[in-house]
C-alpha positions as CSV (number, residue, x, y, z in Angstrom):
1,X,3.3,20.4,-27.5
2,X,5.4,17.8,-29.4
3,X,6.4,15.0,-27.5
4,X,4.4,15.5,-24.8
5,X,2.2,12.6,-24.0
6,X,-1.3,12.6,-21.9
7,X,-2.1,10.6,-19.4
8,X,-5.1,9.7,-17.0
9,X,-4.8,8.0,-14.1
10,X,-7.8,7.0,-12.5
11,X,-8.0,5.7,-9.1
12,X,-10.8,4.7,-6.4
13,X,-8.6,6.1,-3.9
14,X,-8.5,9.2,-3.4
15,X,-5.5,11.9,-2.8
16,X,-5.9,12.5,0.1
17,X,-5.6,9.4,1.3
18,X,-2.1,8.3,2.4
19,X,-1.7,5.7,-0.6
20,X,-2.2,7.9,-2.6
21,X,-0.2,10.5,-1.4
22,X,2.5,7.3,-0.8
23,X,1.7,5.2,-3.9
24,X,0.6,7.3,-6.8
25,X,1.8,11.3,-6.5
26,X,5.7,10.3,-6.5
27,X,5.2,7.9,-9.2
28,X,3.6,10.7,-11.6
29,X,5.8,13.4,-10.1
30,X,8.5,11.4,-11.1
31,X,8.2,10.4,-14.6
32,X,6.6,14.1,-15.6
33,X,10.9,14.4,-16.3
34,X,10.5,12.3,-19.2
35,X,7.5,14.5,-21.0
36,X,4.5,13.0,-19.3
37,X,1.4,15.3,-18.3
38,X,-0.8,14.0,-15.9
39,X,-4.6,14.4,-15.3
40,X,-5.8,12.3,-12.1
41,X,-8.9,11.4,-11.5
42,X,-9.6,10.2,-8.1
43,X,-12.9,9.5,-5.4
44,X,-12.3,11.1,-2.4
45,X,-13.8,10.9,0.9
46,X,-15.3,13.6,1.7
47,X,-14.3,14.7,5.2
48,X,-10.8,13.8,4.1
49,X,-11.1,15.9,1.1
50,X,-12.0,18.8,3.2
51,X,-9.3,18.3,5.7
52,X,-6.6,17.5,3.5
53,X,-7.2,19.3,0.0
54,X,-4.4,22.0,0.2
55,X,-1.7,19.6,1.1
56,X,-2.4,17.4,-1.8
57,X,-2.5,20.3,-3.9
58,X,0.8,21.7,-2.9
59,X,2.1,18.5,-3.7
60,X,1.8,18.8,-7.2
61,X,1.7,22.0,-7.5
62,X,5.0,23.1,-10.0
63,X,4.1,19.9,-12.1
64,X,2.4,19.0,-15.5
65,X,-0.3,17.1,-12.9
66,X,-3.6,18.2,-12.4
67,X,-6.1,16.5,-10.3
68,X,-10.2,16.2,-10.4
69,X,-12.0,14.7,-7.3
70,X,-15.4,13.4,-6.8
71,X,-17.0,12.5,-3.8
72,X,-16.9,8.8,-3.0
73,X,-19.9,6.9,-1.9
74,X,-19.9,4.2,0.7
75,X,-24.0,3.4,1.5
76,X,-26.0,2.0,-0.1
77,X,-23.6,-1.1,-0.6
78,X,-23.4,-1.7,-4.0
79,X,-25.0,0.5,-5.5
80,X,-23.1,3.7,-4.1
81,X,-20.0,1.9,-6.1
82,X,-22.1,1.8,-9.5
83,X,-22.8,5.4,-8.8
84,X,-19.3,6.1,-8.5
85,X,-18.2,4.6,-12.0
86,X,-21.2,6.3,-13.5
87,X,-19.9,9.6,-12.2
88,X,-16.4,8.5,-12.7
89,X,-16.9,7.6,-16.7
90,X,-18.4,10.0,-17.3
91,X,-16.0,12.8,-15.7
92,X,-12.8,10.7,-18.0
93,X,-15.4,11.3,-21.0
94,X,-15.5,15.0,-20.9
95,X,-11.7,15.3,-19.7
96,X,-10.6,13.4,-22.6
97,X,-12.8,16.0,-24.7
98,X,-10.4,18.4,-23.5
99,X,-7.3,16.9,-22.7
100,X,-7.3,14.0,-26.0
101,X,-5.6,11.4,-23.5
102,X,-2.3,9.0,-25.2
103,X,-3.5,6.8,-22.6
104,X,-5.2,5.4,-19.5
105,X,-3.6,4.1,-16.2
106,X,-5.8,2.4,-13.4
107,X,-5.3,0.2,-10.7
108,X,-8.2,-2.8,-10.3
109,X,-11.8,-2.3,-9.5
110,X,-14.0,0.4,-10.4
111,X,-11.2,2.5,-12.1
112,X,-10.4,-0.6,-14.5
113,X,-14.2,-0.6,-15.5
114,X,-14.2,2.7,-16.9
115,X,-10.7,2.5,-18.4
116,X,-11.5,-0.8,-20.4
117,X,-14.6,1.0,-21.5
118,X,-12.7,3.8,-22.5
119,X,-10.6,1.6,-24.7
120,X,-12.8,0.0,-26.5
121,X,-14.9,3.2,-27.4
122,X,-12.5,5.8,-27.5
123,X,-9.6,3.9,-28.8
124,X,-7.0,5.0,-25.6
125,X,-4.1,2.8,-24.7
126,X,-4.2,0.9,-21.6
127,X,-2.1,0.2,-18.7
128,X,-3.4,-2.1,-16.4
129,X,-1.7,-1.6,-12.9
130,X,-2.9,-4.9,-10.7
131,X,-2.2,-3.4,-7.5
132,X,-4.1,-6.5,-5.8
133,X,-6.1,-9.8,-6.8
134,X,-9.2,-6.7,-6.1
135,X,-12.1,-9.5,-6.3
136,X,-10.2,-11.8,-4.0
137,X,-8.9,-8.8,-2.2
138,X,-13.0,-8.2,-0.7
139,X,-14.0,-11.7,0.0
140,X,-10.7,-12.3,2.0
141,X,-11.4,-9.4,4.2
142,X,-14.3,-10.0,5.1
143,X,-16.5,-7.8,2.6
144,X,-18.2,-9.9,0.3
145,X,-19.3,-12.6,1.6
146,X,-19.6,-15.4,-1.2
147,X,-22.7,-17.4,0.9
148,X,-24.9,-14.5,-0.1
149,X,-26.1,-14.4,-4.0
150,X,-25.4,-11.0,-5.0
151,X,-22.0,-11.0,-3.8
152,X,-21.4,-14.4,-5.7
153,X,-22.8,-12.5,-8.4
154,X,-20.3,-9.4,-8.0
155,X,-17.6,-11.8,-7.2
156,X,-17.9,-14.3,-10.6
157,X,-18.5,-10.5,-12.9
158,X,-14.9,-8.6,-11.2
159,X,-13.2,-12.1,-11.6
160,X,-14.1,-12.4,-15.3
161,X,-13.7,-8.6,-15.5
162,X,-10.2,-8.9,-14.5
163,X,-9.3,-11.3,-16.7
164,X,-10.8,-9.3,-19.8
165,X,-8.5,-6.4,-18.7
166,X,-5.3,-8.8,-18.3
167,X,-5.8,-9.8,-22.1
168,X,-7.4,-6.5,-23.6
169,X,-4.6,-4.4,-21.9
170,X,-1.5,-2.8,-23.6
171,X,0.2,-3.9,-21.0
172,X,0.2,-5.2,-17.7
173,X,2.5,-4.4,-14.4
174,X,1.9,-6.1,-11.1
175,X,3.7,-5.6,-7.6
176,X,5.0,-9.2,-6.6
177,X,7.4,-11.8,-8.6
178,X,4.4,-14.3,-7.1
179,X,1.6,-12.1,-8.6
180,X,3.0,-12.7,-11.7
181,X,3.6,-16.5,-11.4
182,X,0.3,-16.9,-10.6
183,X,-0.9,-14.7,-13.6
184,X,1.2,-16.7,-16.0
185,X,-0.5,-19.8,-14.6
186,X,-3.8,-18.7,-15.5
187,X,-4.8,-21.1,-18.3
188,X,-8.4,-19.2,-19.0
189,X,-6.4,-16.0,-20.3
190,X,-6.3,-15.9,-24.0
191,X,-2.8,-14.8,-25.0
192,X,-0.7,-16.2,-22.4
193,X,2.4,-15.4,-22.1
194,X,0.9,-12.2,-20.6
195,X,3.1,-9.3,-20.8
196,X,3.6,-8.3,-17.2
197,X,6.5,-6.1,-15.4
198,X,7.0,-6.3,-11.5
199,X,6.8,-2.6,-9.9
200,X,6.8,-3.7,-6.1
201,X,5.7,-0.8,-4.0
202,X,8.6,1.6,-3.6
203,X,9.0,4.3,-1.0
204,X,10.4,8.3,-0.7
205,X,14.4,7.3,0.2
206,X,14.6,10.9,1.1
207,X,11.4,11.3,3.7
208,X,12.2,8.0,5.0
209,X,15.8,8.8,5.9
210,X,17.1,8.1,9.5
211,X,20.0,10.4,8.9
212,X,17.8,13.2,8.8
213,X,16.0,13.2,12.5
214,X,18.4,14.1,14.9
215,X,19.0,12.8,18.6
216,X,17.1,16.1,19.9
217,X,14.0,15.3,17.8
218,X,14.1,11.7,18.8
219,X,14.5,12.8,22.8
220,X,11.6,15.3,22.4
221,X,9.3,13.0,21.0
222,X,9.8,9.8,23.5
223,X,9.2,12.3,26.4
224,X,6.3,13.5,24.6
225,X,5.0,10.0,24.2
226,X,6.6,8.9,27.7
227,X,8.7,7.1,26.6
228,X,11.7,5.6,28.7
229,X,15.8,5.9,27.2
230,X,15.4,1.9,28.7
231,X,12.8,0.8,27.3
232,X,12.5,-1.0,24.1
233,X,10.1,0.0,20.9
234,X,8.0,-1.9,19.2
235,X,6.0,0.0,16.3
236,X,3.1,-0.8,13.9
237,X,2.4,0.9,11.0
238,X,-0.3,1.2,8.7
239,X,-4.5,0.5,9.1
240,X,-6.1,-1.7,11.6
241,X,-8.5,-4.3,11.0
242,X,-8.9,-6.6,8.1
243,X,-6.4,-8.6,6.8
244,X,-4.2,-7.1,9.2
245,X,-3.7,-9.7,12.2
246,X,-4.1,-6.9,15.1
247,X,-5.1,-9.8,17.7
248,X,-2.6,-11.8,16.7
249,X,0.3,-9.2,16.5
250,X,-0.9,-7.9,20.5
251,X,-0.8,-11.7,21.6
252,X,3.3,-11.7,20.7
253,X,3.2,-8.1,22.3
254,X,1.8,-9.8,25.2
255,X,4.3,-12.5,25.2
256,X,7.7,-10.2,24.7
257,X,6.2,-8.1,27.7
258,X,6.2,-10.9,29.7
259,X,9.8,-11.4,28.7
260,X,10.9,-7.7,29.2
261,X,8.6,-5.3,31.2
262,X,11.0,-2.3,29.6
263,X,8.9,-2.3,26.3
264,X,6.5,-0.3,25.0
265,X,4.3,-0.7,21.8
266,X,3.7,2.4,19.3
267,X,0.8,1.8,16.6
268,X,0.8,4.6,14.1
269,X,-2.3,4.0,12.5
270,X,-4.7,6.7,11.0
271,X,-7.7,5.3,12.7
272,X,-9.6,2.5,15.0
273,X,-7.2,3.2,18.1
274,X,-9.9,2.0,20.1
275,X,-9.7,-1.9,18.5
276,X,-5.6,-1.4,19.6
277,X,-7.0,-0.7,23.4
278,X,-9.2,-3.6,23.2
279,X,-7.0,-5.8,21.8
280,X,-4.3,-5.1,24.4
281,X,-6.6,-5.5,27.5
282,X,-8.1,-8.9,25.5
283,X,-4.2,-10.1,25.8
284,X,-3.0,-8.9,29.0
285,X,-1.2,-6.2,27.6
286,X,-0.7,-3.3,30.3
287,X,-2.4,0.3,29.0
288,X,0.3,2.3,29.7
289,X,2.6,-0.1,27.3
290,X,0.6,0.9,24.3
291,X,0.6,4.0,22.5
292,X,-1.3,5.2,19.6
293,X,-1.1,7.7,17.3
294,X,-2.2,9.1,13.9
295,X,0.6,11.2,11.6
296,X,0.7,12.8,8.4
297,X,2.6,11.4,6.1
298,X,5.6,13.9,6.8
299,X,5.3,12.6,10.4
300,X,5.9,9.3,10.1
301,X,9.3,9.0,9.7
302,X,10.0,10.5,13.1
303,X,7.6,8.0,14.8
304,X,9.0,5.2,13.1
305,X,12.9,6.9,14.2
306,X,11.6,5.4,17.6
307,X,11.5,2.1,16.9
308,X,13.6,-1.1,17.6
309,X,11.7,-3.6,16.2
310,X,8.6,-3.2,13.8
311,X,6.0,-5.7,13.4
312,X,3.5,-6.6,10.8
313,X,1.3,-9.6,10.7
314,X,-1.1,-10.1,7.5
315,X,-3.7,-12.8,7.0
316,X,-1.8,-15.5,4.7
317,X,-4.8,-15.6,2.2
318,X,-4.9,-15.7,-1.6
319,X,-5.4,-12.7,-2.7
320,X,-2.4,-11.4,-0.2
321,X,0.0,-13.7,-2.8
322,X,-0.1,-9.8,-4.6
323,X,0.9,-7.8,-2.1
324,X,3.8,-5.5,-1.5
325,X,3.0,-3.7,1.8
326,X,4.1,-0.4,1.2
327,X,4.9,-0.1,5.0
328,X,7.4,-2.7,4.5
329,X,9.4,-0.8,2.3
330,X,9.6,2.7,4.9
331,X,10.4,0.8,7.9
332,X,13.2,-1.1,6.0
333,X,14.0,2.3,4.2
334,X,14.1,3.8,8.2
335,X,16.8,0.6,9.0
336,X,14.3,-1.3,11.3
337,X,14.4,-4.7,11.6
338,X,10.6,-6.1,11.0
339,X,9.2,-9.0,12.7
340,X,6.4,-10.7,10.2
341,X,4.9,-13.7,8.9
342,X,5.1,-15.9,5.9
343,X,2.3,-15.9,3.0
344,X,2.5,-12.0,2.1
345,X,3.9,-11.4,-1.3
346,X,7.5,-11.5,-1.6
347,X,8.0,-10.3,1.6
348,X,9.5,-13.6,3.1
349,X,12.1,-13.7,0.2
350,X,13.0,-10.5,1.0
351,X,13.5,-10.4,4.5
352,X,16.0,-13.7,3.7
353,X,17.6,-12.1,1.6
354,X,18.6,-9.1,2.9
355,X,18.6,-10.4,6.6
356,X,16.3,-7.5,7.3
357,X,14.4,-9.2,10.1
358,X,12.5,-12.0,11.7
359,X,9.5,-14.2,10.1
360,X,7.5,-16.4,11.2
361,X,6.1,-19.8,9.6
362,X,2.9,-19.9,11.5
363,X,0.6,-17.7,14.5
364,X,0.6,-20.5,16.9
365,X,1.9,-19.4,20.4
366,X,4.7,-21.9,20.2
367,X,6.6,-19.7,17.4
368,X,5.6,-16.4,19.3
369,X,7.2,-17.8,22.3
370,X,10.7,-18.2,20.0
371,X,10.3,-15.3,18.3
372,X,10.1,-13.1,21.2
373,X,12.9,-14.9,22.6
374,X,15.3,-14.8,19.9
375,X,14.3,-11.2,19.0
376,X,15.4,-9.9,22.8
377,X,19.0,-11.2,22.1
378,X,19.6,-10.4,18.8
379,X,21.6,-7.7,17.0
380,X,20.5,-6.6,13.1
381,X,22.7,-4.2,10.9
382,X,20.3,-1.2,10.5
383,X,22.9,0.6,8.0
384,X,22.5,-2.8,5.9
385,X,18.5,-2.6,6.0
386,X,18.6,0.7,4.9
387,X,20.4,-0.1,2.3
388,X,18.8,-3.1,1.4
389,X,15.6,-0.9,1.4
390,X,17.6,1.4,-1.8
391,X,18.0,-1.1,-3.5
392,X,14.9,-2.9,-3.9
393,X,12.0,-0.3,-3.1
394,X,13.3,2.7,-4.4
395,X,11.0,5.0,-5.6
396,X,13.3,6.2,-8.3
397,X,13.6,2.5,-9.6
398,X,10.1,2.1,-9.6
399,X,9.6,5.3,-11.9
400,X,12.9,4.1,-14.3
401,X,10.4,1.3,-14.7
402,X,6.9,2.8,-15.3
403,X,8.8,4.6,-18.0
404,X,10.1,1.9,-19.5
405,X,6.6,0.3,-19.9
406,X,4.7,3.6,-20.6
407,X,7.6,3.8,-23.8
408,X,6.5,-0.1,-24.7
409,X,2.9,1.1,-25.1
410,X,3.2,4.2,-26.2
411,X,6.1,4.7,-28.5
């Protein structure tokens, strides 16, 4: 059809995991309006894949999107990734046989592999979405460790790999204003000044929208989770483990609850509850304070509804220099104030400027101690976060701009 265009989108996460669901779906849903069909190709856990195929499918079902999985491989280490892109190139080979794809979009890893490959031989335009330093990404947490050999090896190929794809790409998009600094500071990338446009992660302004729980909901879901009208709620959202600072955030939990006993502390987290439990008995934090649970994606927004406060804390590494936490974006887009550290992306500049919450400089106990004190008096303008959260992550800005840089490179 004239004017349509074609596009793959190949990612090493699969569907039916919640980024993608969060951080890939909306984005294609939304710029099929401007006469872009979709083919994604994705890895997908396999007990996930089972559990949660029909819901990804009725997602885009109604659009120009259609969507391939293959099973992703976690042992043997190593070598179930080279697997994968084997399997993965050669599934975006016979698509493009029969789809005759305008272009290829990956994030960093594996995906970018096959779609640098598939420039170079089949002569597709490329739109390199850095989503992450990725090499940096698995030594800081904790998965390749650079002491052994074959990880150095691994490490020193993706690095040099990712600069290829910076300078071979059509263009480039990355998700912090510090990303790109960096980027633009690289003096080994031929072709500098890069051509890079900032797409921080955005969120779904109409699932995350406090106006649309009501009080009932809210009062049927704190006696479900026992939850006192007294007490005070302090949430986390998103994975445990990692780069995310679970010890560290349950030693402030441990502090505020010395502070206030009328607290309680909701993790919504997909997985690893028992780490939570551990962590909270490591740090003196009663049982019957915590609470976890794991939600759909369409279920989060009420569990967030419950909270007061939210708190995130990240490890201030490198590779975290190009992160936007999409979980920063829904609990701002829910009006929550969010209590955080420094080091994470753009995140500190944008809780300054918008007023949106609480950081800190540093872990030590000495600035938990002030934190939780000043966070138990304090009073922040939820109507003003949420609006705060519609003007910078909003998913519809965030497709006005993939448009605009799927127009540079193709048109």
């Amino acid at each position: 059809m004239e004017g349509i265009k074609k596009v793959l989108f190949i990612s090493y996460d699969g569907m039916t995991d919640p980024l993608g669901q969060s951080q890939v779906i909306p984005y294609l849903q939304g710029l099929t309006k401007f006469g872009y069909h979709f083919t994604i190709l994705s890895c997908d856990k396999p007990l996930k894949f089972k559990a949660h195929e029909k819901y990804v499918r009725q997602l885009i079902e109604g659009y120009p999107i259609k969507w391939v999985s293959i099973p992703y491989h976690k042992n043997p280490p190593v070598i179930s990734s080279a697997f994968d892109y084997y399997q993965l190139k050669k599934k975006a080979i016979t698509l493009h046989k029969e789809e005759a794809f305008d272009m290829v979009h990956t994030r960093p890893g594996i995906p970018t592999l096959v779609a640098l490959w598939v420039k170079k031989n089949l002569q597709i335009k490329f739109l390199n979405d850095v989503r992450g330093f990725w090499a940096d990404e698995r030594v800081d947490g904790g998965m390749w460790d650079l002491k052994n050999p074959v990880y150095k090896k691994i490490y020193n190929f993706f690095k040099n790999h990712e600069y290829e794809c910076l300078e071979l790409a059509d263009y480039n998009t990355c998700l912090t204003h510090a990303a790109k600094k960096e980027m633009l500071g690289w003096n080994n990338i031929k072709n500098q000044q890069l051509k890079i446009e900032v797409i921080p992660c955005s969120v779904d302004l109409e699932l995350f929208d406090p106006q649309k729980i009501t009080s009932a909901q809210i009062m049927g879901i704190k006696k479900e989770l026992n939850i006192l009208p007294e007490e005070i709620v302090f949430s986390y959202l998103g994975s445990i483990g990692g780069w995310y600072l679970t010890n560290e955030m349950m030693e402030l939990c441990s502090i505020i609850t010395k502070k206030n006993k009328d607290v309680k502390f909701l993790f919504i987290s997909p997985h690893r509850h028992e780490q939570v439990i551990a962590a909270a008995a490591l740090h003196g934090v009663p049982v019957e304070k915590i609470i976890t649970r794991s939600a759909e994606r369409h279920e989060v927004p009420l569990l967030l509804s419950l909270s007061d406060y939210s708190i995130f804390f990240i490890k201030p590494c490198y590779s975290k220099i190009s992160s936007s936490p999409t979980k920063h974006g829904e609990i701002m887009a829910m009006g929550i104030p969010l209590i955080t550290n420094t080091g994470v992306g753009d995140v500190s500049e944008i809780v300054e400027r918008y007023q949106s919450g609480y950081l800190l400089n540093d872990l030590t106990k000495e600035s938990m101690e002030k934190a939780a004190a000043e966070i138990l008096v304090s009073n922040y303008d939820r109507a003003a976060i949420r609006i705060a959260a519609m003007e910078y992550y909003a998913l519809q800005n965030a497709v006005l701009k993939y448009r605009d840089v799927y127009a540079l490179i193709l048109n």
